[in-house]
Structures are given as C-alpha cells and as structure tokens.
C-alpha positions as CSV (number, residue, x, y, z in Angstrom):
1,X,0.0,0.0,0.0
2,X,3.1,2.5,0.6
3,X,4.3,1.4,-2.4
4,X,1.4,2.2,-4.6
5,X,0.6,5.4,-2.5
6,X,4.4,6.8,-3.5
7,X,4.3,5.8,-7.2
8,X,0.5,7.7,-7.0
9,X,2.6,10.9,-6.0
10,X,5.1,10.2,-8.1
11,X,2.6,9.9,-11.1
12,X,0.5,13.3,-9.5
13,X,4.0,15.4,-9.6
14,X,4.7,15.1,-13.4
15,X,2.4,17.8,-13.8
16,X,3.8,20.0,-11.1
17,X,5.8,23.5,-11.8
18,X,9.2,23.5,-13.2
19,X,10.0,26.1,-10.3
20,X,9.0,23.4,-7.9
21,X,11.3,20.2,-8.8
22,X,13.9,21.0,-6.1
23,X,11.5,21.5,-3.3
24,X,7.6,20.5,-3.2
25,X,8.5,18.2,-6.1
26,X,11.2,16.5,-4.5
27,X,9.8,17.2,-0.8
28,X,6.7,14.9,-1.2
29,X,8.7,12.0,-3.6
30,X,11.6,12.1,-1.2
31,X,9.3,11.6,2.1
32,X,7.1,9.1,0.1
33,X,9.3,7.0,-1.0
34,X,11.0,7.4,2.6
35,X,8.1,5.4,4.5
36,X,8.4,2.5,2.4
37,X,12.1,2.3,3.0
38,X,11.8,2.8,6.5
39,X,9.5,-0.3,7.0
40,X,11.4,-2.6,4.7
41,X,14.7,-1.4,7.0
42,X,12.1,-1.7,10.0
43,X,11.6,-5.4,8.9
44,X,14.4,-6.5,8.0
45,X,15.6,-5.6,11.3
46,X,13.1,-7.0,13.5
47,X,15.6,-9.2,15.5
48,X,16.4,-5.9,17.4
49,X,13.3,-4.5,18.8
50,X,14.8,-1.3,19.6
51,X,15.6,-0.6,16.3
52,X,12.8,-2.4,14.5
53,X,10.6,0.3,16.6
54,X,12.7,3.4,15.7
55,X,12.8,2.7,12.0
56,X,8.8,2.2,12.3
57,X,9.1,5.7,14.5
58,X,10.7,7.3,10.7
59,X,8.1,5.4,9.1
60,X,5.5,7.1,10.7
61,X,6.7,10.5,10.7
62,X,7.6,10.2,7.2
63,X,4.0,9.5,6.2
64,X,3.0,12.2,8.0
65,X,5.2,14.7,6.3
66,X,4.0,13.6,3.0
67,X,0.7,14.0,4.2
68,X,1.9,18.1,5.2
69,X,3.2,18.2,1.3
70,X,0.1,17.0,0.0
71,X,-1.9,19.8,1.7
72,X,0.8,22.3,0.4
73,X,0.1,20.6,-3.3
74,X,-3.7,21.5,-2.8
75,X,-3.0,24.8,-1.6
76,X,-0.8,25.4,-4.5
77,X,-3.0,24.2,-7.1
78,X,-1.0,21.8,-8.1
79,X,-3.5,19.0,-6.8
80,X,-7.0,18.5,-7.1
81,X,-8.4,18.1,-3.7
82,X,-9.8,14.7,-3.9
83,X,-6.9,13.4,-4.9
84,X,-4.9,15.0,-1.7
85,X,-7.8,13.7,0.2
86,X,-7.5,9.9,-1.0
87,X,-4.0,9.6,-0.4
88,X,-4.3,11.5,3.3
89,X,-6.9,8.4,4.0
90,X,-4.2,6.4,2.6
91,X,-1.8,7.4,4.8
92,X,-3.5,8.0,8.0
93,X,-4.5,4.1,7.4
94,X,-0.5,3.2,6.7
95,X,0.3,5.5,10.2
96,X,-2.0,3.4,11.7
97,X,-1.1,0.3,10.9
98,X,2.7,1.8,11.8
99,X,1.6,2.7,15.1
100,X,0.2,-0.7,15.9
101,X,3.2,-2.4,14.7
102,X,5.1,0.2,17.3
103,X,2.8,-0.1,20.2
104,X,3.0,-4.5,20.2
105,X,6.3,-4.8,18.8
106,X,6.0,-8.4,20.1
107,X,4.1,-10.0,17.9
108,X,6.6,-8.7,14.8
109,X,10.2,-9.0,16.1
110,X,12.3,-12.5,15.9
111,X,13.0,-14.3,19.3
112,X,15.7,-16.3,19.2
C-alpha cells in the first residue's frame, strides 16, 4: 500500500511547476518514498526490537510529512483536492497500521 501510495505521488508530480522540482516536487517524492524504505529497513531488522521500533518511528513521521506536502500541493494548485484527500486516507490508514506495529512490537520481532 506504501508502495502504490508513493508511485501515486510520483505519477500526480509530473504535472507539477518547473520552479517546484527542487522543493515541493522533490519534498513529497523524497518523504514518500521514505516510508516505504523505513519499513522494509524496519523489517528487516526485526531481530532488534529497539531498532525495528525506531525505523517504524521514521516510518510514521515520514507519512506524516508527506501528508503536510500534500496539503501544500492542494493549496498550490498543483492538486486536485480529492486526490490529496484519498491519499491522506491512505496514509493515516499506513500510520495506523505503523503505530500498531510500534505499540506491540512483540508480535513482529524475531525471538531467538
């Protein structure tokens, strides 16, 4: 789902000012992309719960910086509303399934 929701931003930001590729443009692909990362370095890590939780902890405030640059976007005019308003629901359901992950570590790390 934090895949497709980054390549949706990546596909909404074509159309976005030339003036813009070095800061909203590359903002809201940069943090996007980020989340993703995080949880795939999140899990991949999971036999330290310490860090499995911290890399979730970037997760989650990644996800909610994107969400800050698609409101920008809107503002902008560079993004139609509903859009914006799709992928926020998008990402408030990823942060949530983040948080859950952070709050029970347990049933996601590796015991050995």
């Amino acid at each position: 789902m934090g895949f497709e929701a980054a390549m949706r931003i990546f596909e909404a930001t074509k159309g976005f000012p030339k003036e813009e590729v070095y800061s909203l443009t590359d903002q809201i692909r940069r943090s996007s992309r980020s989340v993703c990362a995080n949880i795939a370095e999140a899990w991949r890590r999971r036999r330290y719960s310490n860090y499995f939780t911290s890399k979730l902890n970037d997760a989650e405030a990644e996800a909610a910086e994107t969400q800050v640059w698609l409101d920008f976007a809107v503002k902008c005019g560079y993004l139609k509303p509903e859009t914006a308003r799709e992928l926020h629901t998008t990402y408030d359901y990823i942060q949530g399934k983040i948080v859950n992950m952070i709050l029970h570590p347990e049933h996601w790390v590796i015991k050995e």
